[in-house]
Backbone and ligand atoms as CSV (ligand in chain L), in Angstrom:
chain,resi,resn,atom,element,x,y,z
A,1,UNK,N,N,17.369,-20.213,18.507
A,1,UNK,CA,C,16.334,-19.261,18.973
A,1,UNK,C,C,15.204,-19.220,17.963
A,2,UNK,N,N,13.922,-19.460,18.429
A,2,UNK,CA,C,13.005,-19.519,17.680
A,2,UNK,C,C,12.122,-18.267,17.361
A,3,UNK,N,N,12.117,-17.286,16.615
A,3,UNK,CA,C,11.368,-15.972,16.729
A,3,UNK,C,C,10.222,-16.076,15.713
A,4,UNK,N,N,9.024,-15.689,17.214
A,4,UNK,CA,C,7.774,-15.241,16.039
A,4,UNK,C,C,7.922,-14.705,14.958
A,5,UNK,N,N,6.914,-15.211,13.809
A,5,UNK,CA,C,6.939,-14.572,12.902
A,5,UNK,C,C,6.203,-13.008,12.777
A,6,UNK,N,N,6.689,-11.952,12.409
A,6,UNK,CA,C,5.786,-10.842,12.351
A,6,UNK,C,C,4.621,-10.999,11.631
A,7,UNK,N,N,3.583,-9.887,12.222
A,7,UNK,CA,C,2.288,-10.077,11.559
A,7,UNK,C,C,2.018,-9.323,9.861
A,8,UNK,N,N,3.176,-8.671,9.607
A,8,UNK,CA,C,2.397,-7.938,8.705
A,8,UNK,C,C,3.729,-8.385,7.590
A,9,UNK,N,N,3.214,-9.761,6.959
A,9,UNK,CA,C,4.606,-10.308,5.979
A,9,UNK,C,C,4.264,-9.644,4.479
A,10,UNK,N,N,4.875,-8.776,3.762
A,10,UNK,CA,C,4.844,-8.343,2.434
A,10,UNK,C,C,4.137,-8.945,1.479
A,11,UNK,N,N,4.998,-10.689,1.996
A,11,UNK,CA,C,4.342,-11.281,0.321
A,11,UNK,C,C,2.717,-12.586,1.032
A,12,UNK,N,N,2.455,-11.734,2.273
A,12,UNK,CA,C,1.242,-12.480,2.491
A,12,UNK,C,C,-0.095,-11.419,2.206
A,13,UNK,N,N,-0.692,-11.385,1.140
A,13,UNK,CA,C,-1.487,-10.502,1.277
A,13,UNK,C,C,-2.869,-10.940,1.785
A,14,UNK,N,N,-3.742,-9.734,2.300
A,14,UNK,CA,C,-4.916,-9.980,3.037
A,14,UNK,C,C,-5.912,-9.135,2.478
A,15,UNK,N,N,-6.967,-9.996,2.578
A,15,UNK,CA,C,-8.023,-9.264,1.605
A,15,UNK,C,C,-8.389,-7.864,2.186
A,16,UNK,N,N,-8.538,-6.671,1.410
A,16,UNK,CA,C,-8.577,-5.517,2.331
A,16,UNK,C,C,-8.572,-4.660,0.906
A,17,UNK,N,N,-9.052,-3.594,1.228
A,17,UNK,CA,C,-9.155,-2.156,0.163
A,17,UNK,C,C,-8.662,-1.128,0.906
A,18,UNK,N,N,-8.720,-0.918,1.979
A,18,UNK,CA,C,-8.296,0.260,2.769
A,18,UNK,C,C,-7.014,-0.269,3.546
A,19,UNK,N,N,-6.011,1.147,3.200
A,19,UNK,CA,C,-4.426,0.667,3.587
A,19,UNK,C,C,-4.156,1.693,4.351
A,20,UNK,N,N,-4.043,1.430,5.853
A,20,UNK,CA,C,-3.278,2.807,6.632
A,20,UNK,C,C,-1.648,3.377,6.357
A,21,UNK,N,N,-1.478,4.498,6.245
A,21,UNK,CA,C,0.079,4.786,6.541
A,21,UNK,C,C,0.237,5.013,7.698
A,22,UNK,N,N,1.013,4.277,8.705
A,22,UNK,CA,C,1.230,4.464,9.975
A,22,UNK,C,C,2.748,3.962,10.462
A,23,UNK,N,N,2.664,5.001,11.639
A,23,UNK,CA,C,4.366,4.680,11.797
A,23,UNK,C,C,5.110,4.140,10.685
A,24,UNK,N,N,5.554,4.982,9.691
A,24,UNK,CA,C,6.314,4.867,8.770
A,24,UNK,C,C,6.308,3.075,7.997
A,25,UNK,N,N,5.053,2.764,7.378
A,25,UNK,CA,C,4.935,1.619,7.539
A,25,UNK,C,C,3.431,1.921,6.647
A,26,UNK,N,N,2.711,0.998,5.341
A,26,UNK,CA,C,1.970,0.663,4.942
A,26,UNK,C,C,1.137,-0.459,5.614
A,27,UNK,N,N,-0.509,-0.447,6.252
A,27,UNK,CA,C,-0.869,-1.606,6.609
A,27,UNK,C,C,-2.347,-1.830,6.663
A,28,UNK,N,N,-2.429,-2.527,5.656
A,28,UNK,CA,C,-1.429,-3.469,5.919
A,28,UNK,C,C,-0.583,-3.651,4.678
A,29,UNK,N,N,0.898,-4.530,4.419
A,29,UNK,CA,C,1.559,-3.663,3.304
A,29,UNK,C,C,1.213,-4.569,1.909
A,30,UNK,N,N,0.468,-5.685,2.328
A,30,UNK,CA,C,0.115,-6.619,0.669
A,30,UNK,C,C,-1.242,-6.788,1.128
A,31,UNK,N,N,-1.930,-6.029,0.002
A,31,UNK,CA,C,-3.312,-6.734,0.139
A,31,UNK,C,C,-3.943,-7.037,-1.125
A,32,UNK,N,N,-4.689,-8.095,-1.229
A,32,UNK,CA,C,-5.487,-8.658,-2.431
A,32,UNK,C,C,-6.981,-8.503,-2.744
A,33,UNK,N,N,-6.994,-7.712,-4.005
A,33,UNK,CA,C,-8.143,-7.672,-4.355
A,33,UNK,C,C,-8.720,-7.660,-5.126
A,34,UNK,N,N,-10.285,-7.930,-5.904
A,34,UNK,CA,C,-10.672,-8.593,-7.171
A,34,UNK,C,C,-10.477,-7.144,-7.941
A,35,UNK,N,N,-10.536,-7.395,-9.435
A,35,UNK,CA,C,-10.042,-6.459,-10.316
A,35,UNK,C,C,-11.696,-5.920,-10.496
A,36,UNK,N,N,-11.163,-4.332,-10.434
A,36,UNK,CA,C,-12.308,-2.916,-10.341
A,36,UNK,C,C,-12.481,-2.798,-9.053
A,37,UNK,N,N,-11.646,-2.769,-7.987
A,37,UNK,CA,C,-11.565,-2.410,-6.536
A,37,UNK,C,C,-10.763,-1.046,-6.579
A,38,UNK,N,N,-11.751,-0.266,-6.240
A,38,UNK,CA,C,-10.738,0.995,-5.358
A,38,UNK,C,C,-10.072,0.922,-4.211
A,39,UNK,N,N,-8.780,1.251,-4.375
A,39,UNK,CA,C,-8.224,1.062,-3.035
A,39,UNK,C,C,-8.068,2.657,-2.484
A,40,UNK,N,N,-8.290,2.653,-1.382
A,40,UNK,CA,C,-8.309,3.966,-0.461
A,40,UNK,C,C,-6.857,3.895,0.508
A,41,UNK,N,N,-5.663,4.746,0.139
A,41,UNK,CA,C,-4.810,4.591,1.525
A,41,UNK,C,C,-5.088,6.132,2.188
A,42,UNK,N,N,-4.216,6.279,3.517
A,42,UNK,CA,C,-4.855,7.555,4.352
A,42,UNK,C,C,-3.926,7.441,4.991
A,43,UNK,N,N,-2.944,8.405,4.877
A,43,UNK,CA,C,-1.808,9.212,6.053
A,43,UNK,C,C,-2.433,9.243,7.185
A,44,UNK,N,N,-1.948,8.676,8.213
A,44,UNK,CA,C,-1.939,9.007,9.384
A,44,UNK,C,C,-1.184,9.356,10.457
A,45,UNK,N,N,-0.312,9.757,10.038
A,45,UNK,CA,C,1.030,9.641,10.219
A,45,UNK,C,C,1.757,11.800,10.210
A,46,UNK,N,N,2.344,11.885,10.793
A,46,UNK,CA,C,2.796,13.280,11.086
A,46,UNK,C,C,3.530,13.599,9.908
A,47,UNK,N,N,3.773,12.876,9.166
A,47,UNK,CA,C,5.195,13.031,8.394
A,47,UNK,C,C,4.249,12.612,7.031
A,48,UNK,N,N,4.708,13.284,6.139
A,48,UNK,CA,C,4.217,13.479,4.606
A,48,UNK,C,C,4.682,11.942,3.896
A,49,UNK,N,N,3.622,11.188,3.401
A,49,UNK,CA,C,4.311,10.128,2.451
A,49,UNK,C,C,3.727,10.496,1.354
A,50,UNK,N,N,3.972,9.325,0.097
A,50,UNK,CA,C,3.292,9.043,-1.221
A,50,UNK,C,C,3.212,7.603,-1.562
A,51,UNK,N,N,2.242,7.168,-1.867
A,51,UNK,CA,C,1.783,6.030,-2.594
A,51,UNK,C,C,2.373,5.864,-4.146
A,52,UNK,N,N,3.591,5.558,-4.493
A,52,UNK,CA,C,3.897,5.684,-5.467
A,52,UNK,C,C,4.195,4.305,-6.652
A,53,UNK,N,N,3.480,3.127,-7.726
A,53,UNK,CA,C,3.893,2.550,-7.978
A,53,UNK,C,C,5.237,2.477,-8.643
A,54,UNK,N,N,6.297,1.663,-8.415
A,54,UNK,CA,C,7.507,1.409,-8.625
A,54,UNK,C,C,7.644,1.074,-10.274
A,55,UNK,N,N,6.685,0.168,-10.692
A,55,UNK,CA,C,6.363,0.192,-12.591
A,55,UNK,C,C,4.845,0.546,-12.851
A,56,UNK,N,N,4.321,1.205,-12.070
A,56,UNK,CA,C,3.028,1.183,-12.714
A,56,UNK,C,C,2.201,2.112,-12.849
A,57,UNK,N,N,1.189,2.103,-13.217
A,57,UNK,CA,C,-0.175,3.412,-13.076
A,57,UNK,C,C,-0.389,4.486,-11.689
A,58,UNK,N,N,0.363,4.094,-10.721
A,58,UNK,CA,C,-1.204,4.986,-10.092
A,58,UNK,C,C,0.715,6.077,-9.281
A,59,UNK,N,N,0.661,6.960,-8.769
A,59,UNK,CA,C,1.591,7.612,-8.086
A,59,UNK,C,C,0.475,8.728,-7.617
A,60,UNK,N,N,0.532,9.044,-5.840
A,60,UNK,CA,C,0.005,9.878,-5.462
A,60,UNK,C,C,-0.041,11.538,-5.354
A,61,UNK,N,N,1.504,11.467,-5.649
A,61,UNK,CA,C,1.845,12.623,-5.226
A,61,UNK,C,C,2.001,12.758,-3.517
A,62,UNK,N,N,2.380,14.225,-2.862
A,62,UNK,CA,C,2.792,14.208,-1.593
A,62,UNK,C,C,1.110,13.832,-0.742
A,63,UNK,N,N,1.150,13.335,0.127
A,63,UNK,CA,C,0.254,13.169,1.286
A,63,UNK,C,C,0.376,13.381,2.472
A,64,UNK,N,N,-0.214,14.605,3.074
A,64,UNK,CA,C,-0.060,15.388,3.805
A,64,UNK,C,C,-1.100,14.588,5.160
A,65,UNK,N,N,-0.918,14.750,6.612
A,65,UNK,CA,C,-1.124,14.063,7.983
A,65,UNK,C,C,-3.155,14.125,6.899
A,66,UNK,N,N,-3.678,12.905,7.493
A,66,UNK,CA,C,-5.068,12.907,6.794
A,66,UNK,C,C,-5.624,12.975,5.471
A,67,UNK,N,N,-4.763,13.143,4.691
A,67,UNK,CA,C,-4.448,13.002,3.243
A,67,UNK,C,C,-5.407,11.651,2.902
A,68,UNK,N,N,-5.983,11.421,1.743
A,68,UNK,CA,C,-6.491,10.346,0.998
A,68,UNK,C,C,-5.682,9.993,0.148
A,69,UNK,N,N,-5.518,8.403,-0.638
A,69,UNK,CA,C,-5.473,8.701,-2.004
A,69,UNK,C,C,-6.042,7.644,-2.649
A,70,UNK,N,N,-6.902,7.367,-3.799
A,70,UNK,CA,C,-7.394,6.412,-4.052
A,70,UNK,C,C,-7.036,5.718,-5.418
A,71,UNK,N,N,-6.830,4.658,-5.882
A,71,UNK,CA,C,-6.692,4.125,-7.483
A,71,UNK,C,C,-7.317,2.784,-7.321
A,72,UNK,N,N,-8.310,2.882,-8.937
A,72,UNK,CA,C,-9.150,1.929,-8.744
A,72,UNK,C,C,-8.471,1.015,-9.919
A,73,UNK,N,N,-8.213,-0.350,-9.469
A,73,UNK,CA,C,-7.283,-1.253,-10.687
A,73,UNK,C,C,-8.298,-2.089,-11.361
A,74,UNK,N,N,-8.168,-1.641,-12.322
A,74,UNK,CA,C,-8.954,-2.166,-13.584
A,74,UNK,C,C,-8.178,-3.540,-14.056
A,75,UNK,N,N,-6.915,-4.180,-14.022
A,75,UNK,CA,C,-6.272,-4.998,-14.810
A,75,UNK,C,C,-5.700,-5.949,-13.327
A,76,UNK,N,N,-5.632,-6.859,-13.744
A,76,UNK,CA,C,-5.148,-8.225,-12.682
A,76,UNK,C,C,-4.085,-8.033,-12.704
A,77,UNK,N,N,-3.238,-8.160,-11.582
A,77,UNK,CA,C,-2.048,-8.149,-11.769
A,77,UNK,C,C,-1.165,-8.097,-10.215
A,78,UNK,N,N,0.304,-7.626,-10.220
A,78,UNK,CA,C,0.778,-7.431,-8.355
A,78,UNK,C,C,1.387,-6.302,-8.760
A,79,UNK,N,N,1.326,-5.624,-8.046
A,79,UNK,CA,C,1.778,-4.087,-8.120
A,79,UNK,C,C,2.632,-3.685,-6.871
A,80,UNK,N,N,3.337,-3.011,-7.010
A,80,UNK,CA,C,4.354,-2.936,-5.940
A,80,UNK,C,C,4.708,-1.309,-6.168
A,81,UNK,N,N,4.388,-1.587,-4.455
A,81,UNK,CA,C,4.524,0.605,-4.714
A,81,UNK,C,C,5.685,0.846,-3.301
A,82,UNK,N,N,5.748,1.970,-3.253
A,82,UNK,CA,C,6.830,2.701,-2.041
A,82,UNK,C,C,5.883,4.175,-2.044
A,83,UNK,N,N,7.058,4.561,-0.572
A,83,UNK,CA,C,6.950,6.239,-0.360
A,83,UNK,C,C,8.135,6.218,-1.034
A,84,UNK,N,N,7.682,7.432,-2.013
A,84,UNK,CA,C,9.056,7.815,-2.855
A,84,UNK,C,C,9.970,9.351,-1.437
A,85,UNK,N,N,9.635,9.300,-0.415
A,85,UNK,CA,C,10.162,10.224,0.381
A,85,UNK,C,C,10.759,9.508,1.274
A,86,UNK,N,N,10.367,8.146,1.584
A,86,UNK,CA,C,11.050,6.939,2.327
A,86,UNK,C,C,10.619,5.673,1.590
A,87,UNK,N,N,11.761,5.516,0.870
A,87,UNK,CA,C,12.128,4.611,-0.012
A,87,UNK,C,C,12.147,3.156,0.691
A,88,UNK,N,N,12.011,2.678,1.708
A,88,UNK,CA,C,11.737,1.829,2.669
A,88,UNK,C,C,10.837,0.939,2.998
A,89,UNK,N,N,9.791,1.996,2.500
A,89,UNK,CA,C,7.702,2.002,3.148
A,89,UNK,C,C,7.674,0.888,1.848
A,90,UNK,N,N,7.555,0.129,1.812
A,90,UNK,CA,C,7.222,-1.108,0.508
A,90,UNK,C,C,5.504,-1.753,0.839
A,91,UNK,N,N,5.002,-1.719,-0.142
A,91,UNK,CA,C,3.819,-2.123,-0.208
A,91,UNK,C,C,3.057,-2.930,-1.435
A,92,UNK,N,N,2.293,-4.080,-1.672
A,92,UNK,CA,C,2.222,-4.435,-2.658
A,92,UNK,C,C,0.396,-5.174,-2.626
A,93,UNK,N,N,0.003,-4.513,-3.905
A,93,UNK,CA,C,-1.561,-4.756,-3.968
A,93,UNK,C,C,-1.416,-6.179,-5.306
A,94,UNK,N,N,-2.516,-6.986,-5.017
A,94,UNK,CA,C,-2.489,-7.880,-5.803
A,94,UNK,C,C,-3.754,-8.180,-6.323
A,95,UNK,N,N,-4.051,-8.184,-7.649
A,95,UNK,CA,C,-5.617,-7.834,-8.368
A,95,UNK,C,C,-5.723,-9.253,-8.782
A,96,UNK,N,N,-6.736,-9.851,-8.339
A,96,UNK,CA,C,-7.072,-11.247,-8.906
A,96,UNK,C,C,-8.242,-10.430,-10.310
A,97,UNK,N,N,-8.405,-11.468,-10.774
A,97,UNK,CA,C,-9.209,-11.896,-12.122
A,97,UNK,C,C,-10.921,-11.458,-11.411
L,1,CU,CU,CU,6.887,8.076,3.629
């Protein structure tokens, strides 16, 4: 059985600054971008998440339905974050040079 591949693969990232939370789900959930990019994510979603990196700088705190949160990455690198309320939601930003 041959099954499409899904559209939204972790370790494919797509150039993008703005990340929806939707249906329990970051998206898109890897995106790449040049270093001194703010990234903007935005609850949309009924249910409270957080943008939280797993080793790194930025943690949102709770984000409430329409919520913002923004961190601007100064240093190159792949960063890998979750909802620390659903440990599941995996998401990963990648800072080129
Ligand atoms: Cu969540």
């Amino acid at each position: 059985m041959h099954m499409p591949k899904a559209t939204a693969q972790p370790g494919k990232a797509v150039a993008a600054k703005t990340v929806a939370i939707k249906n329990f789900a970051f998206a898109p959930a890897a995106v790449k971008v040049p270093v001194g990019t703010t990234v903007t994510w935005t609850n949309t979603d009924e249910e409270p998440h957080t943008v939280s990196a797993t080793s790194g700088p930025f943690r949102s705190g709770t984000l409430m339905t329409g919520a913002t949160y923004r961190y601007t990455f100064t240093k190159p690198g792949k960063y890998r974050y979750l909802c620390t309320i659903h440990p599941f939601m995996l998401g990963t930003v990648v800072v080129t040079q």
